[in-house]
Each structure stands twice: as C-alpha cells, then as structure tokens.
C-alpha positions in Angstrom: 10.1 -2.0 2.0 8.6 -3.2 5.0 5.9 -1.2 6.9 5.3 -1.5 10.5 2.4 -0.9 12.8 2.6 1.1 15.8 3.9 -1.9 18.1 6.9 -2.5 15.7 5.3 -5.7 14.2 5.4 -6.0 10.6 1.8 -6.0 8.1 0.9 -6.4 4.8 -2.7 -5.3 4.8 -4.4 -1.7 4.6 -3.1 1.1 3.1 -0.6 1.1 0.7 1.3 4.2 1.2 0.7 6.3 4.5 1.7 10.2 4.4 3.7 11.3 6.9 4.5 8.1 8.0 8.2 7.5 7.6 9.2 6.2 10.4 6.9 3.0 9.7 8.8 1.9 6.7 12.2 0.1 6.5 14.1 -1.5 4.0 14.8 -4.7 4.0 15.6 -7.6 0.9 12.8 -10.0 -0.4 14.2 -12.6 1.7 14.0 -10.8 4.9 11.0 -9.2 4.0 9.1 -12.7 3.8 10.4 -13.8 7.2 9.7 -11.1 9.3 6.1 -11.0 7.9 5.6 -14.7 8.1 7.5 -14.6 12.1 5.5 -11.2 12.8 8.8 -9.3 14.1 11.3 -7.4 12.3 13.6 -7.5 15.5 13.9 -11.6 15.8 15.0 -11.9 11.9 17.5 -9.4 11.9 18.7 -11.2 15.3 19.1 -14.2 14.0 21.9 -12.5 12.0 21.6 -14.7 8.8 22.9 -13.1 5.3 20.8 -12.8 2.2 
C-alpha cells in the first residue's frame, strides 16, 4: 500500500497508519510501489503503462 501526502507525491516516512485518512492510501504491487517512491509520483509510473 502506498500512502500519499497532500500534493499526491508518494512517502515513506512518518506515521505509519493515519486515522481517517483513506483517501491517502492506494494499492499498488512491490514493484510499483518501489518506483513511484524512488520517481516521487504515483501518476508518471502508472503512465508509463508497464505490467508487473
């Protein structure tokens, strides 16, 4: 599961779980998951339409 900050960017750091916050978390695979924390955008992995 990925969690997102307010701007959409994906993190890693903080919290682990935040109440309430459901529309921060999306799920993605490990391998997607890695990318789009490493590239810092959820949005230009899955637009780069690659399979897992």
């Amino acid at each position: 599961v990925l969690r997102l900050d307010q701007e959409g960017r994906p993190y890693n750091e903080g919290e682990q779980v935040v109440i309430g916050g459901n529309e921060r978390y999306v799920s993605v695979c490990r391998k997607h998951y890695k990318e789009a924390v490493s590239v810092g955008s959820l949005t230009k992995v899955q637009n780069q339409h690659r399979p897992c």
